[in-house]
N, C-alpha and C positions, 0 to 999 in steps of 0.2 A: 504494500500500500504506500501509494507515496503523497504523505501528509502535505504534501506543499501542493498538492491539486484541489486541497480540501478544505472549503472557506467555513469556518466555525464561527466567524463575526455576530451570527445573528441569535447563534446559541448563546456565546458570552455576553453580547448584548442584556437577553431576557434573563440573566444569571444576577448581572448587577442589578438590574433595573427592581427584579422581585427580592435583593436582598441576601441570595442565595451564598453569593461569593463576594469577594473586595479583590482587587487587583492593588492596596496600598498595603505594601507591606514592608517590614525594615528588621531591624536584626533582633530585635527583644521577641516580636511575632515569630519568627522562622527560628529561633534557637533557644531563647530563652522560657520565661513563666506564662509567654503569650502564646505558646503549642498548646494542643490540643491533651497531645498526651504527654505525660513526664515531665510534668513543669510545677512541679510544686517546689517551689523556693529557689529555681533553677536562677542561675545567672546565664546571661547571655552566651554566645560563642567565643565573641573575642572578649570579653571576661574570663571566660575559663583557660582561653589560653595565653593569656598575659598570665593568669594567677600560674598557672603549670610551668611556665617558662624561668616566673624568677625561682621556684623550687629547687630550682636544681643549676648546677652553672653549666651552660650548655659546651663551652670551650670544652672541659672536664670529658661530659659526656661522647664528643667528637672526639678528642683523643684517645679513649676507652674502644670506641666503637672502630676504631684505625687500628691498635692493638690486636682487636682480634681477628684481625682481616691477615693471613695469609697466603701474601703475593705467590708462594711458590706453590701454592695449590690451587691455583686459578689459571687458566688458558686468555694470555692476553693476544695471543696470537692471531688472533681473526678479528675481525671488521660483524657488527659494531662491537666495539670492545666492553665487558662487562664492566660496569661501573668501580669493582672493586680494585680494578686494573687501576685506575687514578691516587690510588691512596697509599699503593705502597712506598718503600722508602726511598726507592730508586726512581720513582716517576713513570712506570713504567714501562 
């Protein structure tokens, strides 16, 4: 089915007009206490990930996460090269 042949204008029209639906939406609506479900006492998206960020010191965690990455057991030999290929120590 190819949705771009498919005018729903007149659906979404009768959607706002009886009340049905809002097309005004912003981030507290779509992630936070203003969902439908699981929103009790939620904070927002980018509240929880501003809060989860200072948590922890993410430099730390990047270096951790380099650590456990071993270059000699990863195939950087082919095109596109797995991303773990970039972090070893040789560049590589």
């Amino acid at each position: 089915m190819d949705w771009n042949q498919i005018d729903l204008s007149e659906w979404i029209d009768i959607m706002l007009e009886s009340g049905i639906t809002s097309f005004d939406q912003d981030v507290e609506k779509l992630t936070g206490s203003g969902r439908t479900l699981n929103n009790a006492q939620r904070d927002d998206g980018i509240s929880r990930t501003i809060d989860r960020s200072n948590e922890v010191n993410l430099s730390d965690r990047a270096d951790e996460a380099r650590g456990l990455i071993k270059g000699d057991d990863i195939d950087c030999s082919y095109s596109p090269r797995p991303l773990a290929c970039y972090f070893n120590d040789n560049g590589g």
